[in-house]
C-alpha positions in Angstrom: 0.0 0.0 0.0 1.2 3.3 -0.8 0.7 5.3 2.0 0.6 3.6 5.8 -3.4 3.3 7.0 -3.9 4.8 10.9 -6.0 2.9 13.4 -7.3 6.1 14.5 -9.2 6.3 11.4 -10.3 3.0 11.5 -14.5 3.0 11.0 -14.8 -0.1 13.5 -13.5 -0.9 16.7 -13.6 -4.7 16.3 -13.0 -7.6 13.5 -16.2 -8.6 11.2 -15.1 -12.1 10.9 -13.8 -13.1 14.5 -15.5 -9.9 17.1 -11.5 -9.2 18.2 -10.9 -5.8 19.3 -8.8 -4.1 15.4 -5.2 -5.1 15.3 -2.9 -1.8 13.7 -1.1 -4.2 11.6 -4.3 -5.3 9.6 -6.1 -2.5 8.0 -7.2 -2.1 4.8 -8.7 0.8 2.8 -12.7 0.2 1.5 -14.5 2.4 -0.8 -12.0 5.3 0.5 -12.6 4.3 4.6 -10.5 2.5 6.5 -11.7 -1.0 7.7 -9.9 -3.2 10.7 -9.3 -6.9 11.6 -7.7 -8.8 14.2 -5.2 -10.4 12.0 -4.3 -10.1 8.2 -5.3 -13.4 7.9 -8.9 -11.5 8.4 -8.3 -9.1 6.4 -6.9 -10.9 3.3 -10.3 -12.7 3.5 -12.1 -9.4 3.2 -10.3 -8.1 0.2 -10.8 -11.8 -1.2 -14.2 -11.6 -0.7 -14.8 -7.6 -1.1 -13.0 -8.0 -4.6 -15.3 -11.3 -6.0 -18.1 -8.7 -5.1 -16.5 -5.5 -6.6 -16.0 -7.5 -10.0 -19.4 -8.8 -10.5 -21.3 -5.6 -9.5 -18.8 -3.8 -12.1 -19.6 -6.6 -14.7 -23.2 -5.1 -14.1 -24.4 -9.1 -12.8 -24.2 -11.0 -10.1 -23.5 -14.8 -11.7 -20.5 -15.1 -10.4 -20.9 -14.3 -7.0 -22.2 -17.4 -4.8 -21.6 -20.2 -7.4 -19.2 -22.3 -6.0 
């Protein structure tokens, strides 16, 4: 990433996938906010999943999202 992410700007105070409190080392950037995890384990999942998403919403459909 370019430019180091701050905890302080974080928009959530604990991890989607696991309910841990944010870890500083496993933020990622989101539609131009800040998102934390407890791990980047956590967070790699996110921008897996975020990106599967992003790609079929640009494609203007949905069909491959939830097929496998």
């Amino acid at each position: 990433m370019a430019e180091a992410l701050n905890i302080a700007d974080c928009v959530n105070e604990t991890c989607p996938w696991s309910g841990k409190p944010v870890s500083p080392d496993s933020l990622t950037l989101y539609r131009g906010k800040v998102v934390g995890f407890c791990n980047p384990g956590c967070r790699d999942k996110f921008e897996a999943a975020t990106a599967l998403f992003d790609k079929a919403l640009a494609a203007g459909g949905g069909s491959e999202v939830g097929n496998g």
